[in-house]
N, C-alpha and C positions, 0 to 999 in steps of 0.2 A: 394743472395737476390732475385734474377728472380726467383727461384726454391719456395721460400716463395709467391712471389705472384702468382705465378701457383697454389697451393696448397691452399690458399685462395680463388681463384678463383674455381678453380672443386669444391670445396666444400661450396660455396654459390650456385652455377649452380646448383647443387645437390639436395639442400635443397629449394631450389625454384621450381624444377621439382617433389620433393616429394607432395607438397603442391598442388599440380594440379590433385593428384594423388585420386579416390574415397574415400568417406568420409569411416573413420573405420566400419560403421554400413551397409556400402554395401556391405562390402570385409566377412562378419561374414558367414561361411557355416550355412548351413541350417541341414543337415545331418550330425550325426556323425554313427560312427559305432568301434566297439573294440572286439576282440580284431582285431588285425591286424600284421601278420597272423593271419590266424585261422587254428582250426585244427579241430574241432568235430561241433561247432554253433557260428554264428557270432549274434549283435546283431546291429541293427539299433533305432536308436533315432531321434526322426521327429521334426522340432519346430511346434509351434502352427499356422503357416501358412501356412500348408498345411494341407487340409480338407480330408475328405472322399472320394470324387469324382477322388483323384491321383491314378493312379496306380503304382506298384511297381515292375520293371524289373528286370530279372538277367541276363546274357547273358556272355557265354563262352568267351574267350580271340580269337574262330573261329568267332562267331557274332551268333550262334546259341542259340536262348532263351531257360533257362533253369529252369526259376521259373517266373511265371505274377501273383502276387498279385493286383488282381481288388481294392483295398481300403487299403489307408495307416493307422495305427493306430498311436498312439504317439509311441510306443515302439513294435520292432519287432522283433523277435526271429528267425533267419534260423537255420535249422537243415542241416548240411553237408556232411551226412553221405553217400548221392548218388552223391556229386560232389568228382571230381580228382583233382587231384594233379594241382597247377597251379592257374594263374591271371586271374580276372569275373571281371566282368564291369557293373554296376548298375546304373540303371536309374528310375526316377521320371516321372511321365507325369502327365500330367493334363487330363480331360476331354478332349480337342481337340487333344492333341495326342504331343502339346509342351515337349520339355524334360526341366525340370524345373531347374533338379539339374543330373550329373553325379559322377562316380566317379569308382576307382578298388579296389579292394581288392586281396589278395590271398591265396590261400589254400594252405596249406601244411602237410604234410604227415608224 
């Protein structure tokens, strides 16, 4: 019987800590991208809240930039044909230099 209301117990605690938790509409990424891996071009998809003035980073798994798109479009095509083998790390910025949205992908071979 003790083992029952422990059991009820984590799992109201639970459920009570989820509810504290950001509303669904905060937690929604902004960027998607597919495939994932990639082998030959990956493809990025923007929502409509980010405008023109973002820029769009790529940057090796060393930290060296290896693609800076000055202006994000709703749909973006990389060609991968001069990246290696291996995980890149993409970033968002705004006009002041904020990173908006991150994320990795990875190349493979």
């Amino acid at each position: 019987m003790k083992i029952f209301y422990f059991l009820c117990f984590i799992l109201f605690t639970g459920l009570t800590a989820q509810s504290q938790a950001k509303p669904f509409s905060e937690q929604v990424k902004t960027v998607r991208f597919y495939p994932n891996p990639a082998v030959s071009k990956i493809t990025f998809s923007f929502d409509a809240g980010y405008d023109k003035t973002s820029t769009f980073q790529i940057f090796n798994f060393i930290g060296k930039k290896v693609l800076d798109l000055p202006s994000v479009l709703p749909t973006t095509v990389v060609d991968l044909t001069d990246f290696y083998r291996g995980v890149y790390i993409f970033q968002v910025r705004d006009k002041s230099g904020k990173v908006l949205e991150s994320g990795k992908f990875q190349v493979a071979r």
